[in-house]
SEDO-783227 format. One record per residue (C-alpha): x, y, z. Coordinates in steps of 0.001 Angstrom, whole numbers, plus 524288, in hexadecimal, padded with zeros to 5 digits. Example, Ala and Ser with C-alpha at 12.3 -4.5 7.8 and 13.67 -1.06 7.14 Angstrom:
8300C7EE6C81E78;835667FBDC81BE4;
# end
This chain:
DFC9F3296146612;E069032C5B46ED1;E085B32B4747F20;E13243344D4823E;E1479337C649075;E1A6C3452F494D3;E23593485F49D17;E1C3734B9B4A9C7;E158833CBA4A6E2;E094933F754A358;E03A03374149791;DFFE233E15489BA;DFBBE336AA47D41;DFD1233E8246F3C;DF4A63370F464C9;DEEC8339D745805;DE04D33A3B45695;DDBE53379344A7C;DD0BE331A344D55;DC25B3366C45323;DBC763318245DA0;DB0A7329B345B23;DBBB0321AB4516F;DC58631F1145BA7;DBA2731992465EE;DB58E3116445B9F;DBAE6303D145D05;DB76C3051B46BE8;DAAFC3081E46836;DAA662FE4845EA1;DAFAF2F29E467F3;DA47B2F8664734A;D993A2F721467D8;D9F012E7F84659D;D9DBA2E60E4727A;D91D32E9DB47441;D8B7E2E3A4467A2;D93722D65F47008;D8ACA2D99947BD2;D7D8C2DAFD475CD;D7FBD2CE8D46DF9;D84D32C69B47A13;D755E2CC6D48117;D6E422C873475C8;D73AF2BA9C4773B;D73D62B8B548540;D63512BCCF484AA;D63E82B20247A3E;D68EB2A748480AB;D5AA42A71048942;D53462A11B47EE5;D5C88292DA47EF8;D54FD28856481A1;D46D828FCC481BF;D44A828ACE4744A;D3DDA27C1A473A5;D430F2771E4659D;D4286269D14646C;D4B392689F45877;D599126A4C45BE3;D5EC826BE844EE1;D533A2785544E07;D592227EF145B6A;D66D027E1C4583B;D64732837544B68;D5D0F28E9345153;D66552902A45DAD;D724428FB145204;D6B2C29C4A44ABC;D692E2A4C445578;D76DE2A10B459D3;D7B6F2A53944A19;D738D2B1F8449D6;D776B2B6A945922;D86362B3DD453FD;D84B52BBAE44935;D7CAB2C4E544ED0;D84A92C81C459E1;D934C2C3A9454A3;D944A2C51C4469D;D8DB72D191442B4;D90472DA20450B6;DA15C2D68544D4B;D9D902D88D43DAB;D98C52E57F441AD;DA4F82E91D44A08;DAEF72E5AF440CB;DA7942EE894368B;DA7EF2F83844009;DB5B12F5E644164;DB9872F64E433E4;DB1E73034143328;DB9093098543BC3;DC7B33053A437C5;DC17C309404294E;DBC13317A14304F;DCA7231A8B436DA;DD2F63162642C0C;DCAC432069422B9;DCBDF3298942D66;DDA843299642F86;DDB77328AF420C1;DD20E3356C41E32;DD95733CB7428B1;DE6F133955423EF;DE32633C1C4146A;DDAFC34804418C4;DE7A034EF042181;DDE1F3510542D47;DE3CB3551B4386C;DE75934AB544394;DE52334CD445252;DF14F34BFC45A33;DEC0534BB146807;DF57B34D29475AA;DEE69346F548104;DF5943490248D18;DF0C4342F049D7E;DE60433FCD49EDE;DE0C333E8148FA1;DDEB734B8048DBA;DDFD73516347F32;DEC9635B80481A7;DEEA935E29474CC;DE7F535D7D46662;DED7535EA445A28;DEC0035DF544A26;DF6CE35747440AF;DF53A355CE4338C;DF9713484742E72;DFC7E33AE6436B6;E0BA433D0E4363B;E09E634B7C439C1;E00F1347F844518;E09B833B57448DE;E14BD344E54498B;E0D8434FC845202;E0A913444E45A09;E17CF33EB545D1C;E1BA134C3F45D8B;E12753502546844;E14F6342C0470D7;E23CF345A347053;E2119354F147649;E168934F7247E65;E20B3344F148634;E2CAE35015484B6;E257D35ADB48B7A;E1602356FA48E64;E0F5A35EF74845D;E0D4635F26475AD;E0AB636D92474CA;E16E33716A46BF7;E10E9366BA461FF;E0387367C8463BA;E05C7377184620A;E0B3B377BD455D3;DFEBD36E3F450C3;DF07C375B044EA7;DE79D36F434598F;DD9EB36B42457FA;DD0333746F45BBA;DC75837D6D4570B;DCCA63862944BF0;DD86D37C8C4494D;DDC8737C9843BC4;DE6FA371A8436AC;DF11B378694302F;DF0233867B436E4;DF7D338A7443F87;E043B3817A44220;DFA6C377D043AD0;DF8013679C43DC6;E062436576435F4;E0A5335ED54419D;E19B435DF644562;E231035B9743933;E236534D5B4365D;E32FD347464354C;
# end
């Protein structure tokens, strides 16, 4: 990604999206689910904690046995399988986006250079075939963007998404040469 700014100072970020998405939310989604596993576990405990001392045992050794297991299984319960769960989560996911990146790379599909300029907005969209190609178109278009405020000259020459877009017709997702 780059932050370029252009000359009348406004800001404009050029990045490549290569990535949908549901993917790109999902370690904030998967840090809000941990969370919220945290806050249900910390509720089922607290409504717990009412029953100490209703209990007339007159062996000791029998209540701290008992008090010990519950304290085992809520500690599992609660702890060790809910942070199991997220690191298999998490290795699913760096598995997912590494297969991903590796499919699109050995598969040539096109990758989405996209020009946001004030305000967030999408000002231009673009597809490159291959990661040095779109790198390049990328650079390329941050260096016109904080020269004269506008990508057009390098977007134009590029085959935008859209319906009826065809990499490789017309001018084509080659990208800029690469030096």
């Amino acid at each position: 990604m780059r932050s370029v700014t252009a000359p009348d100072g406004s800001e404009h970020t050029v990045r490549i999206e290569w990535i949908g998405n549901r993917l790109r939310r999902a370690p904030a989604d998967i840090v809000r689910r941990i969370r919220r596993q945290g806050r249900r576990g910390r509720e089922a405990v607290d409504a717990g904690d009412a029953a100490d001392g209703c209990m007339a045992i007159d062996g000791l050794d029998a209540l701290a046995l008992l008090v010990g297991l519950v304290v085992l299984i809520a500690l599992v319960w609660f702890l060790v399988l809910p942070a199991a769960w997220g690191l298999l989560e998490l290795v699913v996911l760096v598995v997912l986006a590494a297969l991903v990146w590796t499919v699109r790379v050995l598969f040539r599909r096109p990758w989405s250079i996209v020009h946001r300029g004030p305000g967030d907005e999408v000002s231009d969209r673009c597809a490159v075939i291959g990661w040095r190609r779109a790198h390049a178109t990328m650079v390329a278009a941050a260096d016109e963007i904080a020269a004269t405020g506008s990508a057009r000259s390098t977007f134009g020459a590029l085959t935008p998404f859209g319906p009826g877009s065809t990499p490789g017709a017309g001018g084509g997702p080659e990208g800029p040469p690469l030096s």
